[in-house]
ZASEGU-775486 format. One record per residue: residue number from 0; residue in three letters; x, y, z of N, C-alpha, C in turn. Coordinates in nm, 2 decimals, m for minus. Layout:
ATOM_k_r_n.X_n.Y_n.Z_ca.X_ca.Y_ca.Z_c.X_c.Y_c.Z
ATOM_NUM_Ala_X_Y_Z_X_Y_Z_X_Y_Z
...
//
This chain:
ATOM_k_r_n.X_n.Y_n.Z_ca.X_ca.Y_ca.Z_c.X_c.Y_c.Z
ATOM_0_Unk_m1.75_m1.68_0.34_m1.76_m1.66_0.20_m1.63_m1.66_0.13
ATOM_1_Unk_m1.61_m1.72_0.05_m1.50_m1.77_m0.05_m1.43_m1.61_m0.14
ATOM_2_Unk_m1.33_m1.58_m0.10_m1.30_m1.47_m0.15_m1.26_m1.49_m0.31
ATOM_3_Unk_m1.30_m1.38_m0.45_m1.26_m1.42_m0.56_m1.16_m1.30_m0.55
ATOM_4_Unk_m1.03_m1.36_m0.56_m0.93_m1.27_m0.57_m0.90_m1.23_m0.74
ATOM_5_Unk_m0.92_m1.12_m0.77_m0.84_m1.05_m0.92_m0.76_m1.08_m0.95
ATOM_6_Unk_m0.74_m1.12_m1.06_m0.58_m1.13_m1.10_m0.51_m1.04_m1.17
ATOM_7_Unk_m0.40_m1.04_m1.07_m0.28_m0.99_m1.07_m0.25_m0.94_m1.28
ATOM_8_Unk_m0.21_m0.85_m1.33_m0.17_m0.88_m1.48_m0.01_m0.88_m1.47
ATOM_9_Unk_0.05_m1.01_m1.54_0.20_m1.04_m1.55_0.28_m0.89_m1.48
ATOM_10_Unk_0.38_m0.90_m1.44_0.45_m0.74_m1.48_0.41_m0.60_m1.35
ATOM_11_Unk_0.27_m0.62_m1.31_0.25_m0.53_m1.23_0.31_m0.52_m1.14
ATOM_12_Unk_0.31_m0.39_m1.05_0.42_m0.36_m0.92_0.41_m0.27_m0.86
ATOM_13_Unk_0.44_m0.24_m0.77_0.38_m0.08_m0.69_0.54_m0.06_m0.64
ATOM_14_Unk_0.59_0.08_m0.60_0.65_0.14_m0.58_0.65_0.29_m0.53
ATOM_15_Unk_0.71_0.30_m0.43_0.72_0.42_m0.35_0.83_0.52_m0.42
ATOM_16_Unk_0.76_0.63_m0.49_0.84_0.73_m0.63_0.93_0.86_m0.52
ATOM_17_Unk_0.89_0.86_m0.42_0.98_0.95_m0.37_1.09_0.93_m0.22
ATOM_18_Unk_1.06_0.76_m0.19_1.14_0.72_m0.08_1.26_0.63_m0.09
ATOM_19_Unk_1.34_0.59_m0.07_1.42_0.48_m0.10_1.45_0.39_m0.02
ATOM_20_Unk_1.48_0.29_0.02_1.51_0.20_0.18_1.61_0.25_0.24
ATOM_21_Unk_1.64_0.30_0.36_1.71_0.35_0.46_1.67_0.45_0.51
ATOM_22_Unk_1.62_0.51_0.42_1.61_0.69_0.39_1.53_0.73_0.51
ATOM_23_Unk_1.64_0.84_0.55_1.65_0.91_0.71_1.54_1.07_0.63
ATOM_24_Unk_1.43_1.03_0.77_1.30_1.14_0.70_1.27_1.21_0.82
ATOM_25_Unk_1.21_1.32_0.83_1.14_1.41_0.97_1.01_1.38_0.94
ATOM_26_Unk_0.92_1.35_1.05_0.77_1.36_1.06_0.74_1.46_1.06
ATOM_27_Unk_0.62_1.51_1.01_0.55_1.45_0.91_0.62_1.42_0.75
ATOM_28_Unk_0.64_1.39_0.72_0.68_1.30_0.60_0.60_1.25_0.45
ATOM_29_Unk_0.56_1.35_0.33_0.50_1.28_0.22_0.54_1.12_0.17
ATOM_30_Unk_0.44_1.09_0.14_0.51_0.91_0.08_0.40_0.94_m0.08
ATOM_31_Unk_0.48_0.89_m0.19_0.40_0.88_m0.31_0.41_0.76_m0.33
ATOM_32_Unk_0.27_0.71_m0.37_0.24_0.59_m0.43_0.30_0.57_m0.59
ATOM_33_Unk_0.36_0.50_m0.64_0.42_0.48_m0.78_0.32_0.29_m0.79
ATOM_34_Unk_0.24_0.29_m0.94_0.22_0.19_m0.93_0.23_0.14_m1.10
ATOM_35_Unk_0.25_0.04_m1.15_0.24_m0.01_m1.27_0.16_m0.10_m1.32
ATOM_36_Unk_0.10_m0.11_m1.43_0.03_m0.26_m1.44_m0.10_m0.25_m1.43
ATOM_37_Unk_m0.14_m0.13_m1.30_m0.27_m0.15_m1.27_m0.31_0.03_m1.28
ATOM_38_Unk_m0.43_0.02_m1.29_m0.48_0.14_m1.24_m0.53_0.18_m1.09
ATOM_39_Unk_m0.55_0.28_m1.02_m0.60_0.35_m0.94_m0.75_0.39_m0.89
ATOM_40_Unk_m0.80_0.40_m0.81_m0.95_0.41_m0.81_m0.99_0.41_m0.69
ATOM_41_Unk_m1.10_0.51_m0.65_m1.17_0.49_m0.51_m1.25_0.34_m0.47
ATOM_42_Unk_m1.21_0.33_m0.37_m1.30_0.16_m0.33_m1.44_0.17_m0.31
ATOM_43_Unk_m1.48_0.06_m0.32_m1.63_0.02_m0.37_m1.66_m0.09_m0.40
ATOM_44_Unk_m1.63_m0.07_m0.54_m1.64_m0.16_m0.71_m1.53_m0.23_m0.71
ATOM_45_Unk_m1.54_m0.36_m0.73_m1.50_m0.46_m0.79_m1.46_m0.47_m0.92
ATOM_46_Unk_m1.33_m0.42_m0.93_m1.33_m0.37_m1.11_m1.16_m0.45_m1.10
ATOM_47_Unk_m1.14_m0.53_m1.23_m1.03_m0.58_m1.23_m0.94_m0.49_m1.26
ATOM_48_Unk_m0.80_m0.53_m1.24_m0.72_m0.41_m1.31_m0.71_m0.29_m1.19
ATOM_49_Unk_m0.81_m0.30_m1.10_m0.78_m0.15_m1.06_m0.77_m0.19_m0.86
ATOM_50_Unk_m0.77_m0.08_m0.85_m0.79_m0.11_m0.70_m0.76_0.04_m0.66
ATOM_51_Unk_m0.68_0.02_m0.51_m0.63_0.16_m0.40_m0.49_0.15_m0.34
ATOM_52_Unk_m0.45_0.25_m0.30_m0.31_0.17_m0.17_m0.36_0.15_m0.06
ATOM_53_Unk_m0.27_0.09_0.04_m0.28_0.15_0.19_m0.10_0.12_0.17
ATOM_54_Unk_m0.07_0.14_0.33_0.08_0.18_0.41_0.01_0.09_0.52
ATOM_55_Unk_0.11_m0.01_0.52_0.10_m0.08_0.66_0.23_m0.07_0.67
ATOM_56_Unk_0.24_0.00_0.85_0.32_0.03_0.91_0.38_m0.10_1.00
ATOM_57_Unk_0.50_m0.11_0.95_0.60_m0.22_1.10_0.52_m0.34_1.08
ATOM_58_Unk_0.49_m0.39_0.96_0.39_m0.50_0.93_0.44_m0.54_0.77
ATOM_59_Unk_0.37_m0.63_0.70_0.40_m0.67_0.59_0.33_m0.72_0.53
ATOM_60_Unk_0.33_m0.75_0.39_0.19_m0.74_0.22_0.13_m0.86_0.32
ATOM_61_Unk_0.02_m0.81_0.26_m0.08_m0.96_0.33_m0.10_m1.04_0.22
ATOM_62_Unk_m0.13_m1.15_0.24_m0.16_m1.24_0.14_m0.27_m1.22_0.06
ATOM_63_Unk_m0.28_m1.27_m0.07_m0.37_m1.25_m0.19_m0.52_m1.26_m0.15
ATOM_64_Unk_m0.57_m1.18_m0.15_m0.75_m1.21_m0.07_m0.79_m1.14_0.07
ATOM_65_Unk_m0.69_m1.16_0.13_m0.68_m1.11_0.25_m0.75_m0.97_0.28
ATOM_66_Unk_m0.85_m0.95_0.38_m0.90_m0.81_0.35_m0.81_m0.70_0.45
ATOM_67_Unk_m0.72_m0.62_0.43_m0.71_m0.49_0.51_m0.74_m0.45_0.61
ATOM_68_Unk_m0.67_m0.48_0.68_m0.72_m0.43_0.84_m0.74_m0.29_0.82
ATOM_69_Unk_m0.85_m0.19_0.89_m0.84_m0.03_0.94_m0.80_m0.01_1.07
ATOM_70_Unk_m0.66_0.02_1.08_m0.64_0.05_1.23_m0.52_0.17_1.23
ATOM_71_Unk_m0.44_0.24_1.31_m0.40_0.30_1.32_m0.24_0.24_1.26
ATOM_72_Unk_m0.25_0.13_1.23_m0.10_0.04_1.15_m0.08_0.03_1.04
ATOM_73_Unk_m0.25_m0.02_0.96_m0.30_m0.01_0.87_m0.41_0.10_0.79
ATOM_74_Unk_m0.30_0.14_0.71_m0.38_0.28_0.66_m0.45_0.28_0.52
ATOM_75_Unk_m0.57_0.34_0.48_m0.62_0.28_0.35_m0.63_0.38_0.29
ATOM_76_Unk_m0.62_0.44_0.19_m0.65_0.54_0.12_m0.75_0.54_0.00
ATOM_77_Unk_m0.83_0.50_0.05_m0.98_0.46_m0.01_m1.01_0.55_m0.11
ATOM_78_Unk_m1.00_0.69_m0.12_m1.05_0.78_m0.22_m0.97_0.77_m0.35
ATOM_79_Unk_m0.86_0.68_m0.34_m0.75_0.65_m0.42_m0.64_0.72_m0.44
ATOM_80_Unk_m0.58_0.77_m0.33_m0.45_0.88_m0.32_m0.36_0.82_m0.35
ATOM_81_Unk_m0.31_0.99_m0.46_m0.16_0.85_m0.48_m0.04_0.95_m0.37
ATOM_82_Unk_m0.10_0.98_m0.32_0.04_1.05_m0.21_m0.07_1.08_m0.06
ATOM_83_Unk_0.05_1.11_0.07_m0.03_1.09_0.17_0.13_1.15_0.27
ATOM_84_Unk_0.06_1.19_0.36_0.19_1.21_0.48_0.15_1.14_0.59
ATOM_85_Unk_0.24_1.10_0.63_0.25_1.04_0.76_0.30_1.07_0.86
ATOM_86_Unk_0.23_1.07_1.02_0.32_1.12_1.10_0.40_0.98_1.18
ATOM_87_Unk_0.52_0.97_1.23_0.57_0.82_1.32_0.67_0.92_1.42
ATOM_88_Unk_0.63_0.80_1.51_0.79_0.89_1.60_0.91_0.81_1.55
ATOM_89_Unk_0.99_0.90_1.61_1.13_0.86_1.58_1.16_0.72_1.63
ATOM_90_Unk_1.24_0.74_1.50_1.29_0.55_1.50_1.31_0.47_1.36
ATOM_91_Unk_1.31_0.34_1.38_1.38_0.28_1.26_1.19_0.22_1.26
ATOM_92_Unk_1.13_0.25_1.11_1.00_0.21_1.08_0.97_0.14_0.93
ATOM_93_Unk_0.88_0.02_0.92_0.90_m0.05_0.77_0.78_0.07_0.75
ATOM_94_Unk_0.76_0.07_0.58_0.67_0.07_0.53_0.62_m0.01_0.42
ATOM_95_Unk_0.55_m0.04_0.48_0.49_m0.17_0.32_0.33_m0.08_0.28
ATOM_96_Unk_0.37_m0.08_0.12_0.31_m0.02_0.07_0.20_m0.16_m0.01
ATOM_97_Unk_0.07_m0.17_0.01_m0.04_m0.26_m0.05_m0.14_m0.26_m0.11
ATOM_98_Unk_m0.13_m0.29_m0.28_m0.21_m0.25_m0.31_m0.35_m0.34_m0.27
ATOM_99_Unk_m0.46_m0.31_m0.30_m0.61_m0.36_m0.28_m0.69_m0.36_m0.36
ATOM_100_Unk_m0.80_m0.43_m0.38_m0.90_m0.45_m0.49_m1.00_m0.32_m0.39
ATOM_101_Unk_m1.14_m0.30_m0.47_m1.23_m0.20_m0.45_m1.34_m0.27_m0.28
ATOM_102_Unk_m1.24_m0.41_m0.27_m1.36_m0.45_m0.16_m1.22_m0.44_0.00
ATOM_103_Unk_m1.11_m0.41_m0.06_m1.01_m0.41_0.06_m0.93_m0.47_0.05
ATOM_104_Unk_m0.96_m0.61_m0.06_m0.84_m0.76_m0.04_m0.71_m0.77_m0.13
ATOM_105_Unk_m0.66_m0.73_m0.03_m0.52_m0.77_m0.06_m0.49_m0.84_m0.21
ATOM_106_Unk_m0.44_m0.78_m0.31_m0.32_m0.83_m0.43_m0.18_m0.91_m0.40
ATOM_107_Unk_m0.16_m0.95_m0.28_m0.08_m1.02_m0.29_0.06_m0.94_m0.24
ATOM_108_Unk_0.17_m1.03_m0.25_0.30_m1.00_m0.21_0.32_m0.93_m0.35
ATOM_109_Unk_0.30_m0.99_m0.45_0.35_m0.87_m0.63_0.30_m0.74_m0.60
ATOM_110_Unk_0.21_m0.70_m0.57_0.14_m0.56_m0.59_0.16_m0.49_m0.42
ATOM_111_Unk_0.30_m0.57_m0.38_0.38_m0.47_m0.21_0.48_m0.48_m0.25
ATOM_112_Unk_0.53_m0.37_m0.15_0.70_m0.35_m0.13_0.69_m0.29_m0.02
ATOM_113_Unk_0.85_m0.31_0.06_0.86_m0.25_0.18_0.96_m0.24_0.18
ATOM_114_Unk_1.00_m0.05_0.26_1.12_m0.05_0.24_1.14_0.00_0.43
ATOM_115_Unk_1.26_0.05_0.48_1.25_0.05_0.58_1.29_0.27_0.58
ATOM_116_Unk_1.21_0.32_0.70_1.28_0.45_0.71_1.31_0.48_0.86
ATOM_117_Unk_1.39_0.59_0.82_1.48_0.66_0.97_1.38_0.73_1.00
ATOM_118_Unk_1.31_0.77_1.13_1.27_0.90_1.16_1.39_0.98_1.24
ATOM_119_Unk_1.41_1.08_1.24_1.45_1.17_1.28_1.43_1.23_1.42
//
């Protein structure tokens, strides 16, 4: 089945409001979701404009349509959180943050970022 992907509105972006790339962190560790452009919302519904995050860990934005893996790499925050802790062991770890429409699928490379963290 032919995925209808949402579109993206000019301008939108997501952003991690309390990490920065390099940034040396202890597990467990809060991450806030920062997003622009779009709204927030538990999944389900197919509503333009809006969607959820996940954190895909040591991985990167999937492509536009693409549905979301659930696995222990890929994390979804379905109820529509905009903050979440995470636990990782120590080490050098990405996080790519993704946003998603209400059915799972991926917004594309515009609506990710990844930055990389220390664990401790």
């Amino acid at each position: 089945e032919e995925s209808k992907a949402l579109a993206v509105p000019e301008g939108a972006r997501v952003f991690f409001t309390n990490l920065t790339d390099s940034q040396k962190v202890t597990s467990p560790f809060m991450v806030q979701f920062g997003i622009e452009g779009m709204e927030v919302e538990a999944a389900g519904e197919l509503n333009e404009g809006k969607g959820h995050h996940h954190i895909i860990i040591n991985g990167s934005s999937l492509e536009r349509g693409t549905v979301v893996p659930a696995d222990s790499l890929n994390i979804h925050y379905g109820q529509g959180q905009t903050e979440a802790e995470l636990e990782l062991p120590a080490g050098t770890h990405t996080l790519t943050m993704q946003f998603a429409d209400g059915y799972h699928q991926s917004y594309g490379e515009q609506l990710s970022t990844t930055i990389t963290v220390e664990v401790e």
